[in-house]
N, C-alpha and C positions, 0 to 999 in steps of 0.2 A: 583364516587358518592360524593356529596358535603355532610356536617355535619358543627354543629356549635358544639362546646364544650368550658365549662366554667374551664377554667384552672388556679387554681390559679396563681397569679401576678408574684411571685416568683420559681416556676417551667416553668414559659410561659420563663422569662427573661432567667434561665439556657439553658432552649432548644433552645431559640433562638441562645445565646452564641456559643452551642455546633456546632447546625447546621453552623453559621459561620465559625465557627474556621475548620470544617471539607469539606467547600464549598459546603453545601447540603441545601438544604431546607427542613422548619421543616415539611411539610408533609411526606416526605420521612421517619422523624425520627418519626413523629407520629407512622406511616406506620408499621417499623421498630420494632418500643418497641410492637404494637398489635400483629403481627407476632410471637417474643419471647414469648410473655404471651397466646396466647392461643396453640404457642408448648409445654409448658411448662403446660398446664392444660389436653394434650390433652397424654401425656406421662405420669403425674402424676395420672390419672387416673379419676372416677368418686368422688372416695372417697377422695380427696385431699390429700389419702398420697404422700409423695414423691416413685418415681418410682423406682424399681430397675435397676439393674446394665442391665439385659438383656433388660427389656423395652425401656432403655434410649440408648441402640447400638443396637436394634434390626433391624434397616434397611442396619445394617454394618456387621450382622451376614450372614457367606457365601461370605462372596464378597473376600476373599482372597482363592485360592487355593491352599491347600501347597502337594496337590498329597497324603497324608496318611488319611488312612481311621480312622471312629473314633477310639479313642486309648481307650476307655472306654468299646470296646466293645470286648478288645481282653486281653485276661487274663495276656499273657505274659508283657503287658505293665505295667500293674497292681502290679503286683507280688510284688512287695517293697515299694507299696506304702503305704506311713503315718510310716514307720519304719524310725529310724535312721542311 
């Protein structure tokens, strides 16, 4: 889809710079910074707080199997914990 956007004189000139120097065209980095910013609204939530820890890895929770069941749920694992 085409768009026109009025960009200031001096952000147009950096992004041009950037996209040269990294052999891309600035649609691509257009492209690119909207992507980042509506992941980043989209993780932060409705409220614009920032996200926590599990929202911001929640697509990465599970993806490792290390074979032990949870440890939180078995007392012996427990036993010592938060003591010195």
């Amino acid at each position: 889809m085409k768009t026109t956007l009025d960009i200031p004189p001096e952000i147009y000139r950096q992004a041009k710079i950037k996209a040269a120097t990294e052999g891309r065209k600035i649609r691509d980095l257009v492209t690119e910074g909207l992507v980042i910013v509506l992941h980043q609204a989209t993780v932060s939530g409705a409220s614009g707080s920032p996200a926590s820890a599990f929202d911001a890895m929640r697509s990465a929770c599970g993806c490792a199997a290390s074979g032990v069941s949870d440890l939180a749920t078995n007392p012996k694992h427990l036993k010592a914990f938060g003591r010195a």
